[in-house]
N, C-alpha and C positions, 0 to 999 in steps of 0.2 A: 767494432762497435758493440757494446752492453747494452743489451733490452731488458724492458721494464723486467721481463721474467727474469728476477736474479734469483739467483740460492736461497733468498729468506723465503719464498715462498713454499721452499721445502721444509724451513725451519729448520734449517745447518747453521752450524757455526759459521763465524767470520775465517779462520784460519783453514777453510775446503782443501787449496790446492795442496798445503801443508800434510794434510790427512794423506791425500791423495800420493805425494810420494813418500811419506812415511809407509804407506800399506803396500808402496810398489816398490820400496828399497826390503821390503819383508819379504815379498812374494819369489823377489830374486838372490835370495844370501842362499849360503851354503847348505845343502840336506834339503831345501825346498824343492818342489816341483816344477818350477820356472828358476831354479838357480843357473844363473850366470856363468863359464869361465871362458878364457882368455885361452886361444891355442892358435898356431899358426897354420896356416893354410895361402896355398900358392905364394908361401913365401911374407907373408904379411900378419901382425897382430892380429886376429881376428875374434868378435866376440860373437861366442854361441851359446844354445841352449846344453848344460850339461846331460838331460834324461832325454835330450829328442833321440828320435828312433833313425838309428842310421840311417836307413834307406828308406823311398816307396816301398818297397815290397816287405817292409818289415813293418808298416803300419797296412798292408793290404792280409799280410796273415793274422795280423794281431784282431783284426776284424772279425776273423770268422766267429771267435765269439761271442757276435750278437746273435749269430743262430736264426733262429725263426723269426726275428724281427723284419719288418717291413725293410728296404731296403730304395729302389730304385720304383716310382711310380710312372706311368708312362699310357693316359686314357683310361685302358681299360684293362691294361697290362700292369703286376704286381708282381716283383722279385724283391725275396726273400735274402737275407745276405747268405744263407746259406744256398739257396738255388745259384745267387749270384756267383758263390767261390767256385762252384762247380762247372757253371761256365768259363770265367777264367782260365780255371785251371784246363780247359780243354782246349781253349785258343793258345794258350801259351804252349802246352806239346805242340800243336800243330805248325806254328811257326817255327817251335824249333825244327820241327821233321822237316820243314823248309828252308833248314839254313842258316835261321835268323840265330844269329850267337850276339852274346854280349859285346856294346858298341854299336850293332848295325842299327838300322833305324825301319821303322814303322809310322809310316805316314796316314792321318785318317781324316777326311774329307768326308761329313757329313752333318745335317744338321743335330741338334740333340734328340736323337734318341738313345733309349738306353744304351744301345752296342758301342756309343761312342765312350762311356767309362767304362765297361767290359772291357773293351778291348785297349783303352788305357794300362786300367792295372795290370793284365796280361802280358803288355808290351814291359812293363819300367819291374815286371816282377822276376824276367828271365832275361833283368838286364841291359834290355835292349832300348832302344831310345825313341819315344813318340815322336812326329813331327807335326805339329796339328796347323793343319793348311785353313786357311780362311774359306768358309763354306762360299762367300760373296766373290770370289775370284773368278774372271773369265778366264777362257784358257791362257792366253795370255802369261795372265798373272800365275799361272799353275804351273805351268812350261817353266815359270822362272826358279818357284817354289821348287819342283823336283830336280830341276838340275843341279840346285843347289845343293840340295839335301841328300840328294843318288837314294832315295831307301830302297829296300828288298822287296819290301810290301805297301801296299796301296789298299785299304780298307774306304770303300764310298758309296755312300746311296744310290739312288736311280739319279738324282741331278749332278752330283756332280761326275756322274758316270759317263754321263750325257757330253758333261765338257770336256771328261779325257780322251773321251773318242775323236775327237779335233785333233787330239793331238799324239794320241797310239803310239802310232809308226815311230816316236822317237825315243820313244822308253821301253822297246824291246826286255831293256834287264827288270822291269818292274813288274812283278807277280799280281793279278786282281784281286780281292775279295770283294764281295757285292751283296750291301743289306737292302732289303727290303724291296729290292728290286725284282717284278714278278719274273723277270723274263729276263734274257741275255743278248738283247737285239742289237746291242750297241757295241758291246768288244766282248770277247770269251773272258769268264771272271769264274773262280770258286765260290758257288754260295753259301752265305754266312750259316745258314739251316747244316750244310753238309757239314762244318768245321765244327758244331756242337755234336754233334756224333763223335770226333776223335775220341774223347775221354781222356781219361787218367789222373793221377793225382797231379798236384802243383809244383813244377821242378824247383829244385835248391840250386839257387846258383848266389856264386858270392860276386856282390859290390860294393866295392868303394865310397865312402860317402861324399867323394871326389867327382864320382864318375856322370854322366852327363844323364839323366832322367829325359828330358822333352828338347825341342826346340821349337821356342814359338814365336811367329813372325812379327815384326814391329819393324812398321813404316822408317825409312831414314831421309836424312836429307840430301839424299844423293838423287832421292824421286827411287830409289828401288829397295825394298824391304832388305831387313838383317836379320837373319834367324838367329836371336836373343838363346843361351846359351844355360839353359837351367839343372842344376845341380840337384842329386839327390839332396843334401846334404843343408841345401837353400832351399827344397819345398816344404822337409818337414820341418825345418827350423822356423817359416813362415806358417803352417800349423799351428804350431806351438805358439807364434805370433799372433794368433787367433783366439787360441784359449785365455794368451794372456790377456789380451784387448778385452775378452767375455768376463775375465774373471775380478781383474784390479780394481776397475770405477764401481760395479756393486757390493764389494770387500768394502771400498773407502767410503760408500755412502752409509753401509752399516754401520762401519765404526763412528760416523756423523753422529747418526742415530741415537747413538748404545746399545746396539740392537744385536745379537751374537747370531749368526749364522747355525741354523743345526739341520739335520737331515729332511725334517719336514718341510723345510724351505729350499730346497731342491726343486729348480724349474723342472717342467714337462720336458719330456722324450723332445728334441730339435726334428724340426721339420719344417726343410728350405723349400723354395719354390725359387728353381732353378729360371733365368727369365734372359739371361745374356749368352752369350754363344762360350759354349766350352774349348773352343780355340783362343781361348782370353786368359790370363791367370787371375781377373775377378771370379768368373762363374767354374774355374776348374779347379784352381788353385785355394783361392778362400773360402769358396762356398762346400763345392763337392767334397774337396778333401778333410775340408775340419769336419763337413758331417758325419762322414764317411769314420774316423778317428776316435767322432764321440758318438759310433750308434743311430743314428739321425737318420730320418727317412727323405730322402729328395726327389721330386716334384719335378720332371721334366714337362715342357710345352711344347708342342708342334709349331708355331711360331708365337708373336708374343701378341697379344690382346688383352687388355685390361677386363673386359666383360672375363674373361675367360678366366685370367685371374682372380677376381672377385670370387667365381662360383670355387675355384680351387681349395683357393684360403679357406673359405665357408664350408668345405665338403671333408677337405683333409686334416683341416687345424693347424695350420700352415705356423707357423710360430715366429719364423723369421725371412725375413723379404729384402733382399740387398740387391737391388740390379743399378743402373746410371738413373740418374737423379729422375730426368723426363717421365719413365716409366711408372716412380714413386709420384711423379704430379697426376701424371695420368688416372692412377687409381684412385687419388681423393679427388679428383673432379669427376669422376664418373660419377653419371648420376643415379646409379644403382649404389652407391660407396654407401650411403648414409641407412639404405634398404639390408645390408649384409650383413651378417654376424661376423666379424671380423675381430673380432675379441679375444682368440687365441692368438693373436701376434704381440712377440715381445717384444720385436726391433724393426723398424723399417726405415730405410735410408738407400743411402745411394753409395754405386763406387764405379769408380772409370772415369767420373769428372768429378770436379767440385759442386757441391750440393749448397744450393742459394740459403741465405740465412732465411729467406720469406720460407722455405721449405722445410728448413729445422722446427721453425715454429711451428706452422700449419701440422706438419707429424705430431707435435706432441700436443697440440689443440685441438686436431679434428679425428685421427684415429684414435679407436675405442682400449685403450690404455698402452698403446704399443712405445715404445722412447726411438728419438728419431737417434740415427748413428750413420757414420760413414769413415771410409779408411780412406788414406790415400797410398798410394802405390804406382808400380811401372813393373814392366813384363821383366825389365831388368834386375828386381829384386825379386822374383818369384813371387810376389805377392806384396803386401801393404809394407808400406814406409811406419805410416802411423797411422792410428783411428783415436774415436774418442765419440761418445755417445751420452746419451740421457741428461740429466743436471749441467753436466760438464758441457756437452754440446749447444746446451740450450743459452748458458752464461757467455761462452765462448763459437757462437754460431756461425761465425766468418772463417773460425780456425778448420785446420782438419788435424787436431788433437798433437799429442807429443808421441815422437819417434817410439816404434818400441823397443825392448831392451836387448835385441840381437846387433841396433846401430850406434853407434858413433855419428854425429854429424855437425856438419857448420856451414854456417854463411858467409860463403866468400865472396871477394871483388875480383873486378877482372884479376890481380894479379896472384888469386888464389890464395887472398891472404882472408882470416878470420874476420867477420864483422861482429860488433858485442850485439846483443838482441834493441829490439828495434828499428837497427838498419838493414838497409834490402839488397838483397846480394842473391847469388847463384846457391844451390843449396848441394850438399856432395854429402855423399853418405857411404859411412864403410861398415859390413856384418858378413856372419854368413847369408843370408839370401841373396848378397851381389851374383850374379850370374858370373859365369867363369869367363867370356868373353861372347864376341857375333862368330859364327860359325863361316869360314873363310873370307872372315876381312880382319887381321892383324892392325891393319891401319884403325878400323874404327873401333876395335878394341881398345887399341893406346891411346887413342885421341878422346877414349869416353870413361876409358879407369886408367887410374894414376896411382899407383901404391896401394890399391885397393879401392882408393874414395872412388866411387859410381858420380860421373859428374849429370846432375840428373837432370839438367838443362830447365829446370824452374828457378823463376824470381821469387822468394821470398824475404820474411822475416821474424821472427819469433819472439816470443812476449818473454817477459819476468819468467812465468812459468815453465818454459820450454815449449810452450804450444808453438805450431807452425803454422803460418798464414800464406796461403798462395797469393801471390801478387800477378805475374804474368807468367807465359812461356820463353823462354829463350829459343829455344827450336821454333822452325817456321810451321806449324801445322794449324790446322783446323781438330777442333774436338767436336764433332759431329755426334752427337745422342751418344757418344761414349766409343765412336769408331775415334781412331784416328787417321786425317787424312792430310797428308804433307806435300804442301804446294809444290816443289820439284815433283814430283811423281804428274801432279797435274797439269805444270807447267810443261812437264814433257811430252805428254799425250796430244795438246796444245798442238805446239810445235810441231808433234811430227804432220801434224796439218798441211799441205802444199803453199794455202794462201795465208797462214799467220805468220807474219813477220815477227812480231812482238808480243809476250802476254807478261801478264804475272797475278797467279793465284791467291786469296786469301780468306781469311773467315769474312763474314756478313753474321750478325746478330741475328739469333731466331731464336721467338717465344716457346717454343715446343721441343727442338732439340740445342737449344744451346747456342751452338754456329752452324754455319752451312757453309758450302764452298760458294765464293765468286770471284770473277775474271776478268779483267780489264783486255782488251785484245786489239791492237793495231793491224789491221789485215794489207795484204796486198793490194797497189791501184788496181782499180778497176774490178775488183772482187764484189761477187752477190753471193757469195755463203749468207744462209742465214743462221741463227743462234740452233734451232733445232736441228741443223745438219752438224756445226760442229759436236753438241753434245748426242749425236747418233756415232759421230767420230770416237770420241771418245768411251764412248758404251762397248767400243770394240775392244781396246784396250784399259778399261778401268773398272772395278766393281760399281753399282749402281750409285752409289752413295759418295762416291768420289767426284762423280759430274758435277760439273758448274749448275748451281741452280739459278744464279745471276751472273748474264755476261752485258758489259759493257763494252760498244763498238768506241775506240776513242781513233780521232781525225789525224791525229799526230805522233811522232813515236812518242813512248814513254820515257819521263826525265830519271837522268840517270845522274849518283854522285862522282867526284873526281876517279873514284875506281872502276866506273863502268858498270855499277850497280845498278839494279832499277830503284829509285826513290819509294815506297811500297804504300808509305804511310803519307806523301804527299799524293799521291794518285787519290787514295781512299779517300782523302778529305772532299776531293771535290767533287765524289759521283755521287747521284741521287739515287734512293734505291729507285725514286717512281719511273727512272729511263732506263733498267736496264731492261735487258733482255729475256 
């Protein structure tokens, strides 16, 4: 849908998108700074950035420098990028003096504080491979996380320190590190304090830009997570993916203009306000690391509040603000929004979900000059698919912009054949950010790339333009304020119930974060479970956010198709939200 705000209010010409890939077919030719080329990798055409920086650790030295520039904010705590390499460089001897060689893995389980990209770049600069565990995981889910993963090392605060003591005794081979936690009451751990005393300089160690940087978890629908499989090689290429996204649509609207671009028109110093958990490759991947790349000071929070935020932005000069849509609602309804000096922001939007058209608008109408934007992406491309921001966003506010130029992509039908634009099909994408595969499932590997195409399990379909429009999911989950959470997982927890015979999970619409999980549930004769014991059941085995927040007690089993499937979407029709549970 096209709203009133079209392009002529900018005073553009009629031929925009024309401009737009005329300045994006320039930005990516030969000798350019986002040129294109074609090399093969894991055996497949693959299209990359020719100048990205092999590795993580070849844009963490490249950093040093910014020197005295601010760096990592955190309260009342201020590092410098140059305090920050020094730290680094002192966790990364120390893990080596422990063993950790290129390949093993470094698992870090805490919420964001600074130590949690300290000890990132430490970990992917000597080599070694992050494994970033979801801070919301009960033991449970953490038991499942580490056995999958075997790391050497365990880097966690005081809470999730708290839940590996549950479960100790079975990771013997897992070394502690322990931030922020006053005490050791809970398991013997090396404190994070002691490990910045090692010193030394920053080891040299050589990687492949094949070689595996993180592993970070995403929900399947088996009901049990895949540790997503991310390449040096795909984060800084999605980098790159970052600057391109910043650089093209303000190039093309110059050239709208007539306007030439020169040095005085060089935006302010970037300063993120980091607001989504860095176990995500939104807030690690797109946020931390493009800053991180171009100099940029970021803005960590102890958890997320919009009060809190407001005073940030207004304190630090926040510039650019990208967390899941709800959070961007959040802040123009506060009712301090309109009291704040908010006028250093140049972008505010959303990523992790799709960002409502009423929301595009509302950014570029009620914040104090900032342009709404938003990418879309999966943990399996290291970072955005596409984005697409400002004029473009506003004309196109249903879209979430055109692929960027690391992908190939198309819209297939089931039989994984091309659909031309307009029609709605499955969307599959091949670059370097595809992830190399799920870390011991071969099966879900094959079953989710095929010659490279990432089959990304959304419905869409794409305009004239090449914009791409989300349509639905093809995977069974809920998008909960930008969690994702996948009805097998819940349907399982369900079940392991005594008295549920039957369930089946799914989204429920909600104003605030999007969807929410809810449950239709056939119980055992004669059963008095009530809805608050099952969801105390499942609190045992699920993070918080995964629990049903509507359950539906139904009298009968649930209708099933001639395969024995549950009917999903005839159940939903018939429940009321005002009975459930």
């Amino acid at each position: 849908m096209r709203y009133a705000t079209k392009l002529i209010l900018y005073d553009l010409v009629s031929n925009v998108y024309q401009t737009l890939k005329q300045t994006w077919d320039e930005l990516i030719s030969p000798g350019q700074l986002f040129e294109i080329k074609t090399e093969m990798i894991r055996g497949v055409p693959t299209r990359a950035y020719a100048l990205a920086p092999p590795s993580l650790a070849d844009v963490w030295v490249n950093s040093a420098g910014h020197g005295g520039k601010e760096y990592l904010i955190y309260g009342k705590e201020r590092y410098t990028y140059s305090q920050a390499h020094e730290i680094v460089a002192s966790v990364a001897n120390w893990l080596q003096s422990n063993g950790v060689t290129p390949g093993e893995r470094v698992a870090i389980a805490m919420r964001n504080y600074p130590e949690w990209m300290l000890a990132y770049w430490a970990t992917v600069s000597i080599g070694a491979v992050v494994v970033g565990m979801n801070s919301w995981w009960v033991a449970d889910e953490m038991k499942y996380g580490l056995n999958d993963s075997k790391p050497k090392i365990l880097i966690c605060d005081e809470e999730r320190l708290q839940c590996f003591s549950q479960i100790r005794t079975e990771f013997e081979f897992v070394k502690l590190v322990s931030v922020r936690v006053p005490h050791d009451e809970y398991v013997e751990a090396t404190p994070w304090l002691e490990i910045l005393e090692f010193g030394g300089e920053l080891p040299k160690v050589s990687i492949d830009p094949e070689d595996e940087a993180c592993v970070f978890y995403t929900s399947g629908t088996t009901g049990r997570p895949k540790g997503a499989q991310l390449t040096h090689r795909g984060c800084t290429n999605n980098i790159f993916n970052i600057a391109f996204a910043n650089a093209v649509q303000p190039a093309a609207l110059s050239r709208l203009r007539g306007v030439e671009s020169t040095s005085s028109d060089s935006p302010p110093p970037v300063c993120a306000l980091i607001a989504t958990p860095l176990f995500h490759v939104t807030a690690n991947n797109c946020v931390a690391q493009a800053t991180t790349l171009a100099g940029g000071k970021i803005i960590h929070m102890h958890k997320w509040d919009p009060a809190e935020a407001l005073d940030l932005i207004e304190k630090e000069r926040v510039t650019a603000f990208s967390a899941v849509p709800l959070m961007t609602r959040e802040i123009l309804s506060h009712p301090d929004f309109k009291k704040r000096d908010t006028s250093s922001l140049a972008t505010m939007g959303g990523g992790g979900a799709a960002m409502q058209p009423d929301l595009v608008h509302k950014v570029a109408e009620e914040a104090d000059g900032a342009q709404p934007t938003t990418g879309y992406g999966m943990t399996e491309t290291c970072g955005i698919i596409s984005a697409v921001s400002s004029v473009f966003f506003r004309d196109k506010a249903a879209s979430v912009g055109p692929a960027m130029p690391t992908f190939e992509i198309k819209c297939v039908n089931e039989k994984g054949e091309s659909l031309p634009a307009g029609e709605t099909g499955e969307l599959w994408v091949r670059g370097a950010p595809v992830i190399k595969g799920y870390l011991n499932r071969e099966d879900a590997t094959a079953e989710t790339i095929t010659d490279g195409w990432l089959h990304t399990g959304d419905i869409v379909y794409l305009d004239e333009d090449g914009f791409i429009y989300l349509v639905d999911r093809a995977k069974d989950m809920v998008l909960r304020g930008g969690e994702n959470v996948y009805c097998a997982e819940v349907e399982n927890a369900l079940f392991s119930h005594s008295e549920v015979i039957e369930c089946i999970a799914f989204s429920v619409p909600d104003e605030r974060l999007g969807e929410v999980v809810g449950a239709a549930i056939y119980m055992s004769e004669g059963s008095k479970s009530k809805a608050s014991e099952l969801r105390e059941h499942c609190g045992n085995l699920l993070a918080t956010y995964k629990i049903p927040q509507y359950i539906w007690f139904v009298d009968e089993p649930l209708p099933k198709n001639a395969n024995g499937k549950f009917m999903k979407r005839a159940v939903k029709e018939k429940l009321d939200i005002e009975n459930a549970a």
